[in-house]
C-alpha positions as a Markdown table, in Angstrom:
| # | Residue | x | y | z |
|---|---|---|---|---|
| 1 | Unk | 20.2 | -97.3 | -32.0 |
| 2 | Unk | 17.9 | -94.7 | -30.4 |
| 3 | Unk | 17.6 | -91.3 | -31.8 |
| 4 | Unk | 18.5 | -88.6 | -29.5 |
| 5 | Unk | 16.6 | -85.4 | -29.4 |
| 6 | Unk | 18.4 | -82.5 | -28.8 |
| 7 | Unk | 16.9 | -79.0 | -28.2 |
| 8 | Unk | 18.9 | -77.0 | -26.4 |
| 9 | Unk | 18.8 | -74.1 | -28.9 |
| 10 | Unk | 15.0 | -73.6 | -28.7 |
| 11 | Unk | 15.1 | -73.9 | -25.0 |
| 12 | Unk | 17.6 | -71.3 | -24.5 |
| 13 | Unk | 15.9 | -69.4 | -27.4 |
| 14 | Unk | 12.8 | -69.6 | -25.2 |
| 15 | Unk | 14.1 | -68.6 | -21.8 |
| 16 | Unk | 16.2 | -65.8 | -23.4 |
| 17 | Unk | 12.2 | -64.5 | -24.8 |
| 18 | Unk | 10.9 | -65.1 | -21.3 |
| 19 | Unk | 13.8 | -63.3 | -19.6 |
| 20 | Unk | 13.4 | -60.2 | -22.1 |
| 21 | Unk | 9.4 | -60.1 | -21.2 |
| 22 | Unk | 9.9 | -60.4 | -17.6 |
| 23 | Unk | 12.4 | -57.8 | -17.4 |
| 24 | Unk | 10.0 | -55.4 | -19.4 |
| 25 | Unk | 7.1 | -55.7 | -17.1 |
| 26 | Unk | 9.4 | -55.1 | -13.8 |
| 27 | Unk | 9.0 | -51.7 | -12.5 |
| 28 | Unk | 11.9 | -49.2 | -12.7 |
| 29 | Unk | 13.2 | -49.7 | -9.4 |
| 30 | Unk | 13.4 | -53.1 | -9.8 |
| 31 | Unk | 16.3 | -54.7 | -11.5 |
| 32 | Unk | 15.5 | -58.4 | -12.4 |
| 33 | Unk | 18.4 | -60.8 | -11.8 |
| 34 | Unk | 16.5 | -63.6 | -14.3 |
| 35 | Unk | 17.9 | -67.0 | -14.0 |
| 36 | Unk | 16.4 | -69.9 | -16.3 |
| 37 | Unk | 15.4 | -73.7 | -16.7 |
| 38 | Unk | 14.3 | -75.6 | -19.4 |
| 39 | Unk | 12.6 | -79.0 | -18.4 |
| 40 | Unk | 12.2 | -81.8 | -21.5 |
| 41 | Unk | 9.6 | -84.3 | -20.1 |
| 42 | Unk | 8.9 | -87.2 | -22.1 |
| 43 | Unk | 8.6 | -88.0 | -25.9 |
| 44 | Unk | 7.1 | -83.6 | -25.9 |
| 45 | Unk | 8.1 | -81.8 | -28.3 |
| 46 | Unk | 7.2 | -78.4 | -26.2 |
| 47 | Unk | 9.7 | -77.5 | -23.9 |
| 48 | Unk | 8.6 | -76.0 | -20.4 |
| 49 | Unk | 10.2 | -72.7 | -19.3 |
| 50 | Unk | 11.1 | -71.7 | -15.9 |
| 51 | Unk | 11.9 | -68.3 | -15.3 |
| 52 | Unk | 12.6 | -66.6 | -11.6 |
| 53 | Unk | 13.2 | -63.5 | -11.0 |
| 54 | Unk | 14.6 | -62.1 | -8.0 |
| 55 | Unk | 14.5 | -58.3 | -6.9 |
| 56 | Unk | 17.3 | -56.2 | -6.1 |
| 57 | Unk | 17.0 | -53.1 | -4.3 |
| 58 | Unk | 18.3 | -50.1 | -6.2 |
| 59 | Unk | 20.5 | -47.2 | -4.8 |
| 60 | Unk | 18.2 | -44.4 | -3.7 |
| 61 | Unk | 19.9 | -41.0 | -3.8 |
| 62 | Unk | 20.4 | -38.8 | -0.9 |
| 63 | Unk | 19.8 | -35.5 | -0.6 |
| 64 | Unk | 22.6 | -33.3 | -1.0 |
| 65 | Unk | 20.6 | -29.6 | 0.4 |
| 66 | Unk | 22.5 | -28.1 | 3.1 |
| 67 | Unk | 20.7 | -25.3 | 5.5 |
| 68 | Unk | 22.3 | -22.4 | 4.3 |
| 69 | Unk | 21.5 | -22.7 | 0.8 |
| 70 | Unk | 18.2 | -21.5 | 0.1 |
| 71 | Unk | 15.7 | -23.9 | -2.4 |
| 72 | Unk | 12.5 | -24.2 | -3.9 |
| 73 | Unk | 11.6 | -27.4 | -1.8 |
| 74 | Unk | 14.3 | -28.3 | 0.9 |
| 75 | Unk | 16.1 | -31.8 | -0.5 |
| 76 | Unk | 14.1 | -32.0 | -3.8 |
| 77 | Unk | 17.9 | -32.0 | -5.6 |
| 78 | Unk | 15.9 | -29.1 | -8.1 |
| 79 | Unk | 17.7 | -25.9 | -8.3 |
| 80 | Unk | 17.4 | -23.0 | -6.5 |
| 81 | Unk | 16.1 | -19.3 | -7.2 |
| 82 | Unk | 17.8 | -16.6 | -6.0 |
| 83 | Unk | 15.6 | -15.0 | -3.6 |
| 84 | Unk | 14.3 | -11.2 | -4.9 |
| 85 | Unk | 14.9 | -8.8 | -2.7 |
| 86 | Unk | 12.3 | -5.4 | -2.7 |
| 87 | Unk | 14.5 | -2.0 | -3.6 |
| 88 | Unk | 15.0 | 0.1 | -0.4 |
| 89 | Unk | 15.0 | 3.8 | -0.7 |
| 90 | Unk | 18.9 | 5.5 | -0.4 |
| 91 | Unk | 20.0 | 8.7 | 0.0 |
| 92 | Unk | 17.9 | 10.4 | 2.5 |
| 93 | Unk | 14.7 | 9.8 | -0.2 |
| 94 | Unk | 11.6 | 8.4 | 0.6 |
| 95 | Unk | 11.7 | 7.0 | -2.9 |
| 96 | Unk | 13.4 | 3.4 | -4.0 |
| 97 | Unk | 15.4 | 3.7 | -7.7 |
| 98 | Unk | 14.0 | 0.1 | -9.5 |
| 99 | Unk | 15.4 | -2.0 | -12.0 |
| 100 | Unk | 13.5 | -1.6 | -15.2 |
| 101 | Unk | 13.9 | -4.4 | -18.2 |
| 102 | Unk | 12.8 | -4.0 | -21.6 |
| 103 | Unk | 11.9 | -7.8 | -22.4 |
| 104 | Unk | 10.0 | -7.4 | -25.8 |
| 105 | Unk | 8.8 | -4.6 | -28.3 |
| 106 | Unk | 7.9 | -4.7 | -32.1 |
| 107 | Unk | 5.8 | -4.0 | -34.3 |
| 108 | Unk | 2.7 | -5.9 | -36.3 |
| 109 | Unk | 2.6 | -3.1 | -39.5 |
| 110 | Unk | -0.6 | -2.0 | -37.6 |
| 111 | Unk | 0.9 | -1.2 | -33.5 |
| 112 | Unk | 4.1 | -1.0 | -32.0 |
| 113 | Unk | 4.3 | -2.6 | -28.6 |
| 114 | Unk | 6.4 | -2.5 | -25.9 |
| 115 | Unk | 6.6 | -4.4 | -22.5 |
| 116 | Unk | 9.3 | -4.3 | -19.6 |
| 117 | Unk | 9.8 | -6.1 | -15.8 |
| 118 | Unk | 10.0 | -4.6 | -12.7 |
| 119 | Unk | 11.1 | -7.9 | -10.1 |
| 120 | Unk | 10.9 | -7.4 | -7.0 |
| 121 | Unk | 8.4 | -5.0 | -6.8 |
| 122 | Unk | 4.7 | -5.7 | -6.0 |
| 123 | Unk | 2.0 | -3.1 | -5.3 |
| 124 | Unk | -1.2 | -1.8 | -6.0 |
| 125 | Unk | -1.7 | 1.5 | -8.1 |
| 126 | Unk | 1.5 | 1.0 | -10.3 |
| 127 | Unk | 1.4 | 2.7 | -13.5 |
| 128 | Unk | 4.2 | 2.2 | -16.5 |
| 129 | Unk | 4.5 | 5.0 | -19.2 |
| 130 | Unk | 6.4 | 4.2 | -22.7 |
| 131 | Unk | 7.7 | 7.5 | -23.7 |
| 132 | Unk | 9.2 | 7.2 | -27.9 |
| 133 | Unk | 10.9 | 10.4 | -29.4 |
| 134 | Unk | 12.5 | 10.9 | -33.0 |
| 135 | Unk | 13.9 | 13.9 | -33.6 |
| 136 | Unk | 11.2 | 16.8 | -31.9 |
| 137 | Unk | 8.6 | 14.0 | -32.1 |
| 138 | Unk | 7.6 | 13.0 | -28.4 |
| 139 | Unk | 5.0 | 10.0 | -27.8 |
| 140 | Unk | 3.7 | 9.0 | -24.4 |
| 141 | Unk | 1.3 | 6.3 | -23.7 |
| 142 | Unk | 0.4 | 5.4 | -20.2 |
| 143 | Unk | -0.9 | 1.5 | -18.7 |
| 144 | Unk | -1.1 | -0.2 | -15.6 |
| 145 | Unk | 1.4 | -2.6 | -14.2 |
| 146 | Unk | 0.1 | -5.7 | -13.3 |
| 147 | Unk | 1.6 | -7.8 | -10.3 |
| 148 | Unk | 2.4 | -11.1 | -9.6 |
| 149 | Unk | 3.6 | -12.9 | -6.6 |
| 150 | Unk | 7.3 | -10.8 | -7.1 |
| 151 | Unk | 7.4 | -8.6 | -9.8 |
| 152 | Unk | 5.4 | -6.4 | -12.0 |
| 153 | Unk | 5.1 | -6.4 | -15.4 |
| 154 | Unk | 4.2 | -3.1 | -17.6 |
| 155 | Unk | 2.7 | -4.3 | -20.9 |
| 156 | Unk | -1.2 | -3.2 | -20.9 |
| 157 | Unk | -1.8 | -0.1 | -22.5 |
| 158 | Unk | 1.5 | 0.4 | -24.0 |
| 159 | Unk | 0.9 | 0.1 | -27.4 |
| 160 | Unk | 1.1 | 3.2 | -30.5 |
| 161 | Unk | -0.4 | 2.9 | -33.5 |
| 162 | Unk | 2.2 | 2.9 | -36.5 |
| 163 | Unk | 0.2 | 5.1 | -38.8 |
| 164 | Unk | 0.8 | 7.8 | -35.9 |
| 165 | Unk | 4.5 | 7.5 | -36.2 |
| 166 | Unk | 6.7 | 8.8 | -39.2 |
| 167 | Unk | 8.7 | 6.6 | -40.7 |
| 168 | Unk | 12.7 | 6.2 | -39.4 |
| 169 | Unk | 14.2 | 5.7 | -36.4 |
| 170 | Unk | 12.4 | 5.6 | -32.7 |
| 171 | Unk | 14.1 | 5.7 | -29.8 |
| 172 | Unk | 11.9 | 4.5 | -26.7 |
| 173 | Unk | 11.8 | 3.4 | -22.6 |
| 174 | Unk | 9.7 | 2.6 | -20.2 |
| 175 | Unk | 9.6 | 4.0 | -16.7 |
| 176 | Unk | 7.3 | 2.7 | -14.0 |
| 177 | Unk | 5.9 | 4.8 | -11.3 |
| 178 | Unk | 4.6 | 3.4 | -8.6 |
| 179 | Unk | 4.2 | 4.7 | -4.5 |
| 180 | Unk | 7.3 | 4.6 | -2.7 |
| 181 | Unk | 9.1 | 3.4 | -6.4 |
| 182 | Unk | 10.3 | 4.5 | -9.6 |
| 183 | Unk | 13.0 | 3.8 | -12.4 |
| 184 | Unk | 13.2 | 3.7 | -16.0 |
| 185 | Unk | 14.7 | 0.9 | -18.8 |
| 186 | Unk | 17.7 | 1.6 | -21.0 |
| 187 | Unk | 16.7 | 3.2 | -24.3 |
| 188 | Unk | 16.0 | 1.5 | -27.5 |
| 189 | Unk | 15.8 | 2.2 | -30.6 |
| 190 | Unk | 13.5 | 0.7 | -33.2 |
| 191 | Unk | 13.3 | 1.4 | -37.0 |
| 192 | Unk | 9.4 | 1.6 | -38.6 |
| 193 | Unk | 8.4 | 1.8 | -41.6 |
């Protein structure tokens, strides 16, 4: 009697590896549909793998932007930002009332700083002046705002030096002044030692 070889197992073994390599090297909008065939020719012991893959399209999503919703890039499917909208003057003043806010402050041991956002805003000669007061104590420091493309920020300059203050509790604020705008933050209170 002749022996029979048999070696399915490492054939499928094989095209299973092959299958697992190909799919790896296909680029992500490309999902391989592998289909495999071992060939045993002659007395061999090495098996020859054929592996095919072919492409199949994937889904590409539509954009869902409609016209009247405003967004960074129209049908990027990013989100939006709400547009910022300068202050207008009201009652019968030739001066707009701006939205100050505090968005850090603290202190080193050696300075306490303080810094705030005006949005909306942007123009030239804008000054921001952190005013601190404890009891009959009154400190003002004065900086520039600095502009962007739609706010302004008031940071520079506003800085005290602790050893100037007495120890306890500070209230402070920022206001910005600038032409044609003004407006001050909500108080805060800060504890130094």
């Amino acid at each position: 009697m002749t022996p029979t070889h048999r070696r399915p197992l490492l054939g499928g073994a094989l095209a299973a590896v092959a299958a697992m390599l190909l799919a790896a090297c296909t680029p992500a909008t490309v999902e391989p549909s592998p289909s495999a065939s071992v060939t045993v020719e002659g007395p061999s012991t090495t098996p020859s793998v054929a592996v095919t893959a072919t492409p199949q399209p994937s889904a590409t999503p539509e954009p869902t932007a409609t016209a009247d919703v405003p967004s960074n890039d129209p049908g990027d499917g990013v989100g939006t930002d709400d547009p910022v909208v300068a202050p207008t003057p009201t009652g019968g003043s030739n001066v707009a009332r701006v939205d100050v806010h505090l968005t850090s402050w603290g202190s080193d041991g050696t300075w306490f700083d303080a810094a705030a956002l005006v949005q909306g805003v942007v123009v030239d000669d804008a000054r921001c002046v952190m005013v601190m007061t404890k009891g009959g104590d009154r400190v003002t420091v004065t900086g520039s705002a600095n502009r962007s493309a739609s706010s302004s920020a008031c940071a520079e300059g506003l800085r005290v030096r602790v050893a100037d203050l007495s120890a306890g509790e500070w209230t402070f604020s920022i206001r910005y002044e600038a032409p044609g705008y003004e407006g001050v933050s909500e108080s805060q209170k800060v504890s130094l030692p």
